[in-house]
C-alpha atoms as an extended CHARMM CRD file, in Angstrom:
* protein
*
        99  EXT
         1         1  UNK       CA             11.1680000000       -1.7280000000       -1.9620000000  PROA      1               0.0000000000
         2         2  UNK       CA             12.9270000000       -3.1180000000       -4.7220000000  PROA      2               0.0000000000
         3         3  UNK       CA             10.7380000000       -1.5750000000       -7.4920000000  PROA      3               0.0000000000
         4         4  UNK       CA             10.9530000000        1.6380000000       -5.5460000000  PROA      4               0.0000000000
         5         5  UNK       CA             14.8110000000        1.8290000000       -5.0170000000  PROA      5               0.0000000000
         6         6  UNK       CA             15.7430000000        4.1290000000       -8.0850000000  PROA      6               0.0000000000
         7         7  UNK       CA             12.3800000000        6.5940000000       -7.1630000000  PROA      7               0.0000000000
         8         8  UNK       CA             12.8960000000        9.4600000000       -5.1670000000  PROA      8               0.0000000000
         9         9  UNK       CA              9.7710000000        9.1310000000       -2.9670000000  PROA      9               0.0000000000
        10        10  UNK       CA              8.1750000000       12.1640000000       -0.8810000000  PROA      10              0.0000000000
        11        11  UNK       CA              8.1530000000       11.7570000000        3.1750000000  PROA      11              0.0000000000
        12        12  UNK       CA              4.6610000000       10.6820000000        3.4890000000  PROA      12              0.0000000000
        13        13  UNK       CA              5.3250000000        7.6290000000        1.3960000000  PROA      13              0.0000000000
        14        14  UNK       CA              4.3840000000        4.7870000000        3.9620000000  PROA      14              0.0000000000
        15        15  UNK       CA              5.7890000000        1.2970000000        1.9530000000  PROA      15              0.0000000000
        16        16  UNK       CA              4.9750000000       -0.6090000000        4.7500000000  PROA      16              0.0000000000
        17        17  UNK       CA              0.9810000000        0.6430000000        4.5410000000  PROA      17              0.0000000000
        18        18  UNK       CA              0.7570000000       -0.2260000000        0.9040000000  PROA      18              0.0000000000
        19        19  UNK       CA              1.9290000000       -3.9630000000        1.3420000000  PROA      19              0.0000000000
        20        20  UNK       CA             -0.8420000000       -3.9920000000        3.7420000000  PROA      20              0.0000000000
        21        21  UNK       CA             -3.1960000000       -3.2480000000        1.3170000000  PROA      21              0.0000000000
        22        22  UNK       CA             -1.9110000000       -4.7170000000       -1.7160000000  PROA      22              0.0000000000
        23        23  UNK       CA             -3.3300000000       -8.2080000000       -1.2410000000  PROA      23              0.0000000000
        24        24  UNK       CA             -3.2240000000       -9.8340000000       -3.9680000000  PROA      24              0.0000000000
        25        25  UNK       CA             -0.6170000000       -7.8600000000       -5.8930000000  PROA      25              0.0000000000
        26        26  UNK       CA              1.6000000000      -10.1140000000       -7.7170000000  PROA      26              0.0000000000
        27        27  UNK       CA              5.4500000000       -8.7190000000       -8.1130000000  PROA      27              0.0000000000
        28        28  UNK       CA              4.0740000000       -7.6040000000      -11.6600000000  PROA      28              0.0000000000
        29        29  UNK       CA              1.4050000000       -5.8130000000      -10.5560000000  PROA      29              0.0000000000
        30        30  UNK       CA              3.4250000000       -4.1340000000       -8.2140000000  PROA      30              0.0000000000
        31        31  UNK       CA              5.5120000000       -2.7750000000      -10.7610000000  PROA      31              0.0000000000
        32        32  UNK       CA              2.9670000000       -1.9490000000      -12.8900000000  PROA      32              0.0000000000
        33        33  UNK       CA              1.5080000000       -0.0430000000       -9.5010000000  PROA      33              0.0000000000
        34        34  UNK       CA              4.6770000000        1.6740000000       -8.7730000000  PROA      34              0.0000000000
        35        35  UNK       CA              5.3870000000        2.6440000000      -12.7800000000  PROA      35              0.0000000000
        36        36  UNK       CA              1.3450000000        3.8470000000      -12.4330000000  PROA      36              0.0000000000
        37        37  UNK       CA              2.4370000000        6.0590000000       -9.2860000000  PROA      37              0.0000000000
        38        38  UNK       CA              5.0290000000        7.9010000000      -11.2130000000  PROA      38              0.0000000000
        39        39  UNK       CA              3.4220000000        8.6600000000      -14.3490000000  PROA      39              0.0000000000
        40        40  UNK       CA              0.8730000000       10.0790000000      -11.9790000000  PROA      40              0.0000000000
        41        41  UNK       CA              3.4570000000       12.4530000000      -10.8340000000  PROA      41              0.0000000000
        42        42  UNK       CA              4.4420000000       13.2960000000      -13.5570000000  PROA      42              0.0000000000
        43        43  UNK       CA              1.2450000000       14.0780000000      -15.4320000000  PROA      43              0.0000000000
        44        44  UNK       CA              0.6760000000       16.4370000000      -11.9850000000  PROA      44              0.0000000000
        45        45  UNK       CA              4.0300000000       18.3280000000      -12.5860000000  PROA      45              0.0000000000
        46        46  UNK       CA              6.6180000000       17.2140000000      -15.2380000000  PROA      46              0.0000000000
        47        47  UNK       CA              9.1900000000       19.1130000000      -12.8190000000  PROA      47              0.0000000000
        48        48  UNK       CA              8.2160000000       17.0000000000       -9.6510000000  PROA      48              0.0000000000
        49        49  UNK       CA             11.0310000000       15.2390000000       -8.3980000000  PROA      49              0.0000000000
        50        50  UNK       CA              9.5700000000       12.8620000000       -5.9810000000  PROA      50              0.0000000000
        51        51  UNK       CA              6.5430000000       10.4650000000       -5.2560000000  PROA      51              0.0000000000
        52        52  UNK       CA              4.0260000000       11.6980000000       -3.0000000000  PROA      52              0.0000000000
        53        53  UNK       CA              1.6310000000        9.1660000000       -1.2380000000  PROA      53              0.0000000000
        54        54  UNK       CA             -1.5060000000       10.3340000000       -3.2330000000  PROA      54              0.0000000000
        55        55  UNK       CA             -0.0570000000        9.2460000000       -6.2600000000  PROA      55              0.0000000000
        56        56  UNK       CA             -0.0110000000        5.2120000000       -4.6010000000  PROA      56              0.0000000000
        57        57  UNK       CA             -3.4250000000        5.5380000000       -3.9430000000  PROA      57              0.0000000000
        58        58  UNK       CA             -4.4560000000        6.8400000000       -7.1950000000  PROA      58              0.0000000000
        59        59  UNK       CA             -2.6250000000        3.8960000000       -9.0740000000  PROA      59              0.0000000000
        60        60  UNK       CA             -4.5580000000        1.5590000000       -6.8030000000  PROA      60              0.0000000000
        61        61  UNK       CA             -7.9000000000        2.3050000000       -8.3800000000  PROA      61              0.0000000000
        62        62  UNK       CA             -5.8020000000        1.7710000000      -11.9210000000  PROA      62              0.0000000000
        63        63  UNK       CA             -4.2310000000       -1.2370000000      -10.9980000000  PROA      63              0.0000000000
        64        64  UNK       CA             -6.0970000000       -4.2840000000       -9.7610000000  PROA      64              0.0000000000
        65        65  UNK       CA             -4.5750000000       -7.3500000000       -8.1860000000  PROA      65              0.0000000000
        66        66  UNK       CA             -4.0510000000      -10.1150000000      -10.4780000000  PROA      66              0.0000000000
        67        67  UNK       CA             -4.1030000000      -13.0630000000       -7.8150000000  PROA      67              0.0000000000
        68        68  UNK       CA             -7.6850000000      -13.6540000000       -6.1690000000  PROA      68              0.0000000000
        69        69  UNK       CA             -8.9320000000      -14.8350000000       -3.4470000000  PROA      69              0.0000000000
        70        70  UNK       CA             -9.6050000000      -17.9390000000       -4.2710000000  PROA      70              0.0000000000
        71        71  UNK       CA             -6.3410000000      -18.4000000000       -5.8420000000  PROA      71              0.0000000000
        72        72  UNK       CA             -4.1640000000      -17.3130000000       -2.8190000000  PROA      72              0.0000000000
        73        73  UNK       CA             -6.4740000000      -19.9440000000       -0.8650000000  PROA      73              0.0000000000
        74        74  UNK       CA             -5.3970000000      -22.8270000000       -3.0550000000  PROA      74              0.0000000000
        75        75  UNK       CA             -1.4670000000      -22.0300000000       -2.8930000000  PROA      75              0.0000000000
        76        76  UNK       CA             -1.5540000000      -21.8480000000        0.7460000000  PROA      76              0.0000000000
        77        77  UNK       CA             -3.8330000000      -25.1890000000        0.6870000000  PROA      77              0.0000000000
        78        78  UNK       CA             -1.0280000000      -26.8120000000       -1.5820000000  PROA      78              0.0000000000
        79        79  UNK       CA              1.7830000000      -24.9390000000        0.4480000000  PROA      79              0.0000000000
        80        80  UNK       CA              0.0950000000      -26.7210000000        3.9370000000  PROA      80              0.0000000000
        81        81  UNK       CA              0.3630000000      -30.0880000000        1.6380000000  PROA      81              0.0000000000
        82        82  UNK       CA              3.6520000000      -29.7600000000        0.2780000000  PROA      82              0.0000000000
        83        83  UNK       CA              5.3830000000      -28.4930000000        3.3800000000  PROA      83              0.0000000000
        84        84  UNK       CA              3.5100000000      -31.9790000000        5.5820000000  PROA      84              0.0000000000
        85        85  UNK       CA              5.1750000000      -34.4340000000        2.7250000000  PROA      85              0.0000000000
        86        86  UNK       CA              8.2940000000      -33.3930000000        4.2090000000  PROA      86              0.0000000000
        87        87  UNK       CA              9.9780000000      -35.6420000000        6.3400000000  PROA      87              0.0000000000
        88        88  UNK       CA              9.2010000000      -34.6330000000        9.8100000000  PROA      88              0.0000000000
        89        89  UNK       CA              6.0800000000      -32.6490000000        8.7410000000  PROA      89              0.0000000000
        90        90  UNK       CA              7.2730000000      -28.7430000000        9.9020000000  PROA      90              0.0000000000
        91        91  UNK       CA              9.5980000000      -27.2810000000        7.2640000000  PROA      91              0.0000000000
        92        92  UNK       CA             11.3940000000      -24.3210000000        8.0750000000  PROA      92              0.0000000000
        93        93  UNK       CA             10.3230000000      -22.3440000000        4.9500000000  PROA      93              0.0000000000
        94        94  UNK       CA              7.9870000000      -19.8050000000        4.3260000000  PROA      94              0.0000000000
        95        95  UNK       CA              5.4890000000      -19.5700000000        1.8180000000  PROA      95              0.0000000000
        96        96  UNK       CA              6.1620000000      -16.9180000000       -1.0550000000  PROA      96              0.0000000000
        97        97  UNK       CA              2.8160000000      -15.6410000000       -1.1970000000  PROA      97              0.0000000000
        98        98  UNK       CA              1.9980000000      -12.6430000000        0.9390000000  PROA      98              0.0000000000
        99        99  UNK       CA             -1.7910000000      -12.2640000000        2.2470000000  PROA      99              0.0000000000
């Protein structure tokens, strides 16, 4: 939402459907995914005023993930470590990485 604030997005826009399927996506990459999105729109119709869904999916074949698999497996390994050196073993925080 936060690199979406300022962008007047269409009806069908469904944020909570792309962070579903934006594993992966690092805060850059989501900007670079939402900046994608609007040039798409743009490109359609210079005189569009909002974001329409199709333009999100479009951007996602541009604009890969830059955090793989393997990668979001070793933060949450070290996240699991870090959080049992703790005393009492259960801190109450959460990691940042979404997957």
């Amino acid at each position: 939402r936060i690199h979406t604030r300022n962008m007047p997005l269409a009806d069908d826009v469904d944020l909570e459907h792309l962070a579903t399927i934006t594993e992966g996506y690092t805060g850059a990459d989501l900007e670079a995914l939402v900046r994608e999105a609007a040039l798409l729109t743009l490109r359609e119709d210079i005189n569009s005023m909002k974001v329409y869904m199709k333009h999100f999916m479009e951007a996602l074949k541009r604009v890969k993930p830059s955090l793989t698999p393997e990668m979001i497996k070793f933060y949450e390994e070290w996240y699991e470590r870090a959080r049992q050196q703790l005393p009492g073993g259960t801190a109450q925080i959460k990691p940042t990485i979404y997957a």
